[in-house]
C-alpha positions as CSV (number, residue, x, y, z in Angstrom):
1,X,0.0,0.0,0.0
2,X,2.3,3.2,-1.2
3,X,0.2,6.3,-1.4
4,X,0.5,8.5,-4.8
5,X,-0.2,12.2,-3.7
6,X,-3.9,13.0,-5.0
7,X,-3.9,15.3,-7.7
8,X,-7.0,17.1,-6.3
9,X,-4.1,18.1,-3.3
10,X,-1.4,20.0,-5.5
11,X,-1.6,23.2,-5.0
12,X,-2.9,22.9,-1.6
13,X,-1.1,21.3,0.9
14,X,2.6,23.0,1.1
15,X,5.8,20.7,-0.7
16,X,8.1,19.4,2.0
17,X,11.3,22.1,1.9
18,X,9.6,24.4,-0.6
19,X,11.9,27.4,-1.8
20,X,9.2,29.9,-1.9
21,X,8.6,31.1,1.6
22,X,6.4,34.1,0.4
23,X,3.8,31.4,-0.9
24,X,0.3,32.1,1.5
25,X,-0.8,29.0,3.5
26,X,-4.2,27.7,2.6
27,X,-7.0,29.2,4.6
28,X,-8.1,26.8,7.8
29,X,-11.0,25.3,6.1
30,X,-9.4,24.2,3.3
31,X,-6.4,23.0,4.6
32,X,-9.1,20.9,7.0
33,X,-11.1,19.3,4.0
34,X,-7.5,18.6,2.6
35,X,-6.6,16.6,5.8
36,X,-10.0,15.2,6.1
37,X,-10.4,13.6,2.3
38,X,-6.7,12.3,2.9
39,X,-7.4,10.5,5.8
40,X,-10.2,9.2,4.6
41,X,-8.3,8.0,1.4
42,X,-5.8,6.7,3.4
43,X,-8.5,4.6,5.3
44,X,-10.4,3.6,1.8
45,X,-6.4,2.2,0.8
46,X,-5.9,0.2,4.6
47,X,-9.0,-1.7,4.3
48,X,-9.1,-2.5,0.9
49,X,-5.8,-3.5,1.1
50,X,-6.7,-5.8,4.0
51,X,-9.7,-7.4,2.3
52,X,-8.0,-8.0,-0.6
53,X,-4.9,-10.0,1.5
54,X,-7.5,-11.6,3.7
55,X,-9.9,-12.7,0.6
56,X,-7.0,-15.3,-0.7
57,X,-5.8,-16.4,2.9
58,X,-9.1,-17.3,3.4
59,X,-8.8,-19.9,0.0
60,X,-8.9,-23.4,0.0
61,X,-5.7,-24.1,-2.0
62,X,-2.0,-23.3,-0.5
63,X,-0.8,-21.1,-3.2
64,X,-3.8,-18.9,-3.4
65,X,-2.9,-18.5,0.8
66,X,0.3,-18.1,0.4
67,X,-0.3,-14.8,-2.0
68,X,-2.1,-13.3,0.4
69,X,-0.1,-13.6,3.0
70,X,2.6,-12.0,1.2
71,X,0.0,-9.2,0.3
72,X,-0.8,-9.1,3.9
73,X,3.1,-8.9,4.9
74,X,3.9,-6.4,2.1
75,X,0.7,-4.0,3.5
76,X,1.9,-4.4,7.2
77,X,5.4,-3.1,6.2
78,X,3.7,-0.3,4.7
79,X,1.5,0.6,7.9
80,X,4.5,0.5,10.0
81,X,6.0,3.6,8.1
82,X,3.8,6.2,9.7
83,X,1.8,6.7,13.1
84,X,-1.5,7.3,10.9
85,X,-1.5,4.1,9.4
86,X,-0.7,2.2,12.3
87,X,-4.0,3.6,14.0
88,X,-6.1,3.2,11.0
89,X,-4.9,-0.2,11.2
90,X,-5.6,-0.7,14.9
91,X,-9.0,0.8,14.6
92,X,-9.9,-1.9,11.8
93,X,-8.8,-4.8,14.4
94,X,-10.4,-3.4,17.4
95,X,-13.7,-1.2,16.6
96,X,-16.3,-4.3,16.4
97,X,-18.4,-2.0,14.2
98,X,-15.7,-2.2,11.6
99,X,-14.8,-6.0,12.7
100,X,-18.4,-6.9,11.3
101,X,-18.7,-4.3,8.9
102,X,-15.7,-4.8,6.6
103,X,-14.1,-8.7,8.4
104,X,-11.0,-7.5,8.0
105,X,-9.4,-9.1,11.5
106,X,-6.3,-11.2,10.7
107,X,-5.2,-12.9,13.5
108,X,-8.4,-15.3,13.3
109,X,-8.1,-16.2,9.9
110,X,-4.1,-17.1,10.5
111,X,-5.3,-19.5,12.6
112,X,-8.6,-20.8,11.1
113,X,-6.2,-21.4,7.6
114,X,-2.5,-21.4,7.2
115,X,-2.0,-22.0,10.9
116,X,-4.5,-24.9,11.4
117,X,-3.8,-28.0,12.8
118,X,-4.0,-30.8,10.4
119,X,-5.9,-33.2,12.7
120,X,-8.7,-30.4,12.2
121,X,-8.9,-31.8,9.2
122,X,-10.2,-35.4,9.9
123,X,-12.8,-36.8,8.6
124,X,-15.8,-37.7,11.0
125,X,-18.3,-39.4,9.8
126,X,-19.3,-39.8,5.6
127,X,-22.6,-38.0,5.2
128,X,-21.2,-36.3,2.4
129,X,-20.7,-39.1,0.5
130,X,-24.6,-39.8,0.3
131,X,-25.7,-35.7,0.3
132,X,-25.8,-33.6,-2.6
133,X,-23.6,-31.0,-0.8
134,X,-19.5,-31.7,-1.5
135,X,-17.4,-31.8,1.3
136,X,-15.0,-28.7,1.4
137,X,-11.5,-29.6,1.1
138,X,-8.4,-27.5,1.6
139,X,-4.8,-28.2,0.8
140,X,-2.5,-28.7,3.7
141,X,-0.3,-25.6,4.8
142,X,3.3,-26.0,2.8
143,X,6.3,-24.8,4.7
144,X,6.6,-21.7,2.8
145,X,2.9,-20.6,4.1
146,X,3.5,-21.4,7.7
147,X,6.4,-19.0,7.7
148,X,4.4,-16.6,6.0
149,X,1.8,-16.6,8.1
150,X,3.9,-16.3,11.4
151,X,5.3,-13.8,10.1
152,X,2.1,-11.8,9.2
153,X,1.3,-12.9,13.3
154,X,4.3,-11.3,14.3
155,X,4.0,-8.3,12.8
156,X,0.1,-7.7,13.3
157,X,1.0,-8.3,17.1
158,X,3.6,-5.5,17.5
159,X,1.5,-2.9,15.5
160,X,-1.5,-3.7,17.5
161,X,-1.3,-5.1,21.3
162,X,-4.9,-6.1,21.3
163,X,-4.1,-9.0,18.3
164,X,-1.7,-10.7,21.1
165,X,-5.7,-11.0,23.4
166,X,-7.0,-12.6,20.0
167,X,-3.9,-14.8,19.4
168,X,-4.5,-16.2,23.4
169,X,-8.4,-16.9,22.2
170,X,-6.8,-19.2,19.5
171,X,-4.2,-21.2,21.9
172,X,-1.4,-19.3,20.1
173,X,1.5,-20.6,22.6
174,X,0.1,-24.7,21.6
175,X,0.0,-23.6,18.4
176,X,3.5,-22.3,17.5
177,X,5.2,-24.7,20.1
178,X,4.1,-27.3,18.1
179,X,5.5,-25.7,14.6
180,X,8.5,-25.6,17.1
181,X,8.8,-29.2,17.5
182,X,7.4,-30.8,14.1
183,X,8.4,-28.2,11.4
184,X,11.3,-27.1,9.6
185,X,14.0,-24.6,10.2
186,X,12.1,-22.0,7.9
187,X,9.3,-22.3,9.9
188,X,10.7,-22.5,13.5
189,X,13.1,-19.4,13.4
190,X,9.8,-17.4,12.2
191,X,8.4,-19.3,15.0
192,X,10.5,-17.9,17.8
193,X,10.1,-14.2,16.3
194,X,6.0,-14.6,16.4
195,X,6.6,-15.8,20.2
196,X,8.5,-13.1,21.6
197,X,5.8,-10.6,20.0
198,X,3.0,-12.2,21.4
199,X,4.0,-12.7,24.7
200,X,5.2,-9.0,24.7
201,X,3.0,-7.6,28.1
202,X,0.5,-10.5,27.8
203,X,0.3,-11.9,30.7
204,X,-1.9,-14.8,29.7
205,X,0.4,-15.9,26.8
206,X,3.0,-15.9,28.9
207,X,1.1,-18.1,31.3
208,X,0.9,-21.0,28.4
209,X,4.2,-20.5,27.4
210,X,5.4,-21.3,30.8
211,X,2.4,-24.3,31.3
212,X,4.0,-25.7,27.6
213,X,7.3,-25.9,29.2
214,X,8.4,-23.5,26.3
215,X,12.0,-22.7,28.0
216,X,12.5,-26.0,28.1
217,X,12.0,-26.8,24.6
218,X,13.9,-23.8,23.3
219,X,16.9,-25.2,25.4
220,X,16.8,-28.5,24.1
221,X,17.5,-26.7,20.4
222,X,20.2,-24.6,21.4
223,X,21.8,-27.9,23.2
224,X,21.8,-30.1,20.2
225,X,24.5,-29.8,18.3
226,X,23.1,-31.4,15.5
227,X,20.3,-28.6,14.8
228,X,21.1,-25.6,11.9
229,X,23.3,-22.9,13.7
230,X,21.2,-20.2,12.1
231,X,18.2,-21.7,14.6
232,X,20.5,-22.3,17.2
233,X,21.9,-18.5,16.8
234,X,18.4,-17.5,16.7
235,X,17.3,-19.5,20.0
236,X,19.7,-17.6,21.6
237,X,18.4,-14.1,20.2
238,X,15.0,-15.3,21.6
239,X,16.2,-16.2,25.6
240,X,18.1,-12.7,25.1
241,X,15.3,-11.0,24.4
242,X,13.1,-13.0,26.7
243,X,15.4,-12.2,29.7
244,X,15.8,-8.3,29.0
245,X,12.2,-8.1,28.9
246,X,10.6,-10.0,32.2
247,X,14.5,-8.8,33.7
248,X,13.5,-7.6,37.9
249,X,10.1,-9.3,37.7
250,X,9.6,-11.0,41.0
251,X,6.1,-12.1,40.1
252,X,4.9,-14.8,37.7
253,X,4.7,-15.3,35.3
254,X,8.0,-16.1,34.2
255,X,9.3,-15.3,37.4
256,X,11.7,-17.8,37.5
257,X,13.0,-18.0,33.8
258,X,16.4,-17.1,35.1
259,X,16.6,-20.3,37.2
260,X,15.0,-22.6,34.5
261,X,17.9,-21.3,32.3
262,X,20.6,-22.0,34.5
263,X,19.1,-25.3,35.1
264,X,19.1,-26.3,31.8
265,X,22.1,-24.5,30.3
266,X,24.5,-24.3,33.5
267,X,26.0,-21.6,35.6
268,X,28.6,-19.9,32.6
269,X,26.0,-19.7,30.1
270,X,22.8,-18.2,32.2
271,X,24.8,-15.4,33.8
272,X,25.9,-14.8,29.9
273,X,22.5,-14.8,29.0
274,X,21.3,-12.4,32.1
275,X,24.4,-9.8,31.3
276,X,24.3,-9.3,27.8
277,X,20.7,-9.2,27.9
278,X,21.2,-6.1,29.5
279,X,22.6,-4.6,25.9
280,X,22.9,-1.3,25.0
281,X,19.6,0.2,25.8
282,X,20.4,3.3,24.6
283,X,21.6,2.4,21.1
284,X,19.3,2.9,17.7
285,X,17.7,0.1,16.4
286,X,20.3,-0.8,13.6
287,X,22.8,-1.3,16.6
288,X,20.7,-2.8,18.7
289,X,19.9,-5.7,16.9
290,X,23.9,-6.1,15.7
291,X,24.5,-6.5,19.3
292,X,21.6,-8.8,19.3
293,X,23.5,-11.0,17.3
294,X,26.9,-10.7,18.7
295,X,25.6,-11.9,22.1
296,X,23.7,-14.6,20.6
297,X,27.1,-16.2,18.5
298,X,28.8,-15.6,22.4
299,X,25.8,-17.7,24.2
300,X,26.2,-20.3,21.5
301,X,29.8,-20.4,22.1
302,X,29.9,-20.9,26.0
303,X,27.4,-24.1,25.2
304,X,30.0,-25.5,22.5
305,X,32.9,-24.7,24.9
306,X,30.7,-27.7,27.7
């Protein structure tokens, strides 16, 4: 979703560094219809944008899916460019009004399609074989979709704080441990970026993370040798993060994610994990998430070193 300038607007709303500093403002009124036809333009683009991306995630075969999703992941990059589209976007997931008026909520369609179990699919009884009515059939989630989708989870989560409620409604935490423990690298590094954004100041999440024995699990990767460094690089970006973020909570949940870590990863490695999770508060994002990655290749190297 990239916004031409309307041609109705030229003329009337001032160039950005314009070399004319005689030129008269436009009058109040007009410069408040201006602001009031863009917004609403802006709004016509966010939600037909959304339906659009939602109208193929909703289809019953995998590519058709996967092509939304990556409309849905191209439009959330957009939003994320300017405070005005970010709360056009978080009034189209929150206002019910607009929920029923235009379905444009993602987070239940994630996991009503590409994030579905496949047992859903089962088979219970054959009625349809003897009705006149065929059965509906969609085409299991392909690796490529799954990563999409978490992805598109991810990022609808840390625009809007209210998706991470909708996500708990859906047993997000069973969900994505299980993509954790059955699917592929692709899917499981995605996987590990959608948790830490849903458990972001949800207290609930958090809650089922800790009742899946999530720490544990995510131990068990960065352990094993035998797993894809990139994951295991990226299991330790997670605990960093993870640590830094419930860091001085006495309280659960994840009160004691500090012990569980030393439990399961020793003495050396934990207190690495508690310091440089501390990182560079202070640095822009660009630096941030280089020292991200620095401390992660150190965790990994204190493990190997055991």
């Amino acid at each position: 979703m990239y916004l031409k300038k309307a041609l109705w607007s030229e003329g009337i709303t001032p160039e950005t560094g314009s070399p004319e500093p005689e030129a008269e403002p436009p009058s109040t009124a007009v410069g408040e219809l201006v602001n009031s036809l863009t917004e609403q333009r802006v709004y016509r683009e966010v939600t037909l944008a959304l339906r659009s991306g939602l109208r193929d995630a909703r289809a019953e075969f995998s590519f058709l899916r996967v092509r939304g999703l990556r409309t849905l992941l191209k439009f959330l990059r957009s939003v994320a460019e300017t405070d005005s589209t970010i709360n056009f976007f978080s009034q189209t997931q929150s206002i019910p009004e607009l929920q029923v008026l235009y379905n444009v909520t993602v987070v239940p369609v994630l996991f009503q399609h590409s994030l579905k179990e496949s047992d859903d699919d089962i088979v219970a009884n054959l009625d349809h074989i003897f009705g006149v009515e065929p059965m509906k059939i969609s085409s299991p989630s392909t690796d490529a979709e799954v990563s999409l989708a978490l992805r598109v989870l991810e990022g609808c989560c840390l625009l809007h704080t209210e998706s991470t409620l909708l996500a708990h409604q859906y047993k997000a935490i069973q969900v994505l441990m299980n993509i954790l423990s059955t699917r592929g690298v692709l899917e499981q590094g995605a996987c590990l970026d959608a948790l830490i954004s849903i458990m972001l100041d949800s207290s609930a999440n958090q809650m089922d993370f800790e009742a899946c024995n999530g720490i544990e699990e995510v131990a068990e990767l960065i352990r094993d040798k035998q797993v894809d460094e990139n994951l295991r690089l990226k299991c330790g970006e997670f605990l960093l993060l993870l640590i830094g973020h419930v860091n001085g909570r006495g309280r659960p949940p994840l009160a004691s994610i500090q012990e569980d870590i030393r439990r399961l990863l020793g003495e050396k490695s934990a207190s690495l994990i508690w310091a440089a999770s501390q990182f560079g508060s202070t640095l822009d994002p660009e630096q941030r998430l280089t020292a991200l990655h620095i401390q992660a290749r150190r965790v990994l190297e204190s493990l190997d070193l055991y």
